[in-house]
N, C-alpha and C positions, 0 to 999 in steps of 0.2 A: 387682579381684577378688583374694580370698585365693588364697594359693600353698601347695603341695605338694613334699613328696621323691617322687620314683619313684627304686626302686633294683631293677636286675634282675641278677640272679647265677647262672654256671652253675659249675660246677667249675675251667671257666681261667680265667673274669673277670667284675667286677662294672662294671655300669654306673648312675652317681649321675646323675639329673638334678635339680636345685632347679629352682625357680620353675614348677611343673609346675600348671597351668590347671587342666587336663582330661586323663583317660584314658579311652582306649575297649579294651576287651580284649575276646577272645571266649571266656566261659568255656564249661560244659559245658551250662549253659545257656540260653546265648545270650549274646549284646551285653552289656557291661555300661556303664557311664558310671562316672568316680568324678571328685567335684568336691573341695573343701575343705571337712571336715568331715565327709564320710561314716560312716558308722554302723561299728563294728566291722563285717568281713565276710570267709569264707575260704571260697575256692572251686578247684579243677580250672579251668585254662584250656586248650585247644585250641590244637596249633601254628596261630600265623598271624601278621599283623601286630599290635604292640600302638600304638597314635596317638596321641602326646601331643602336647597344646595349651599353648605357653609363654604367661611372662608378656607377651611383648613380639605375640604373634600366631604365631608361627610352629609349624610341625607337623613333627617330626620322628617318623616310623615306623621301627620296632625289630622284626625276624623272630623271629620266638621258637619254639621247641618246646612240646611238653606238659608241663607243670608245675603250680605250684600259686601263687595270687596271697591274699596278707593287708593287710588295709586298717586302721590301727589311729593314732589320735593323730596326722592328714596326716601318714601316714608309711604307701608303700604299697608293699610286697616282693611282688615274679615268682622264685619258683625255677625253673630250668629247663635243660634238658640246655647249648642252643646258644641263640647271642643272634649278631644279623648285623646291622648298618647300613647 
């Protein structure tokens, strides 16, 4: 399967992942899924977990505050206050 950037940023620090499967984020309204290739898309997300799916299988979850997530060119940015692992 095609790979992705997730990049989440809040004011003290940014966090790069490659080889990124799958995202699951929960925006303002509802669930979302982003895979490789997704449509342009800019929404309000909701603090909670964001779950990404690597290229190798594995799921690392990222605490996130409320912010705002953009999906453009497998390339997907999370603003947001606080980011916790």
């Amino acid at each position: 399967m095609s790979c992705y950037t997730l990049k989440i940023s809040s004011p003290v620090q940014t966090l790069t992942i490659d080889e990124v499967e799958k995202t699951i984020v929960r925006s303002i309204a509802g669930d979302i899924g982003i895979l490789t290739g997704h449509i342009p898309y800019a929404s309000a997300v909701k603090a909670g977990k964001v779950r990404c799916t690597l290229s190798g299988g594995e799921q690392r979850d990222i605490e996130i505050s409320d912010g705002i997530i953009k999906v453009k060119d497998n390339l997907v940015t999370i603003l947001t206050q606080t980011i916790s692992e």
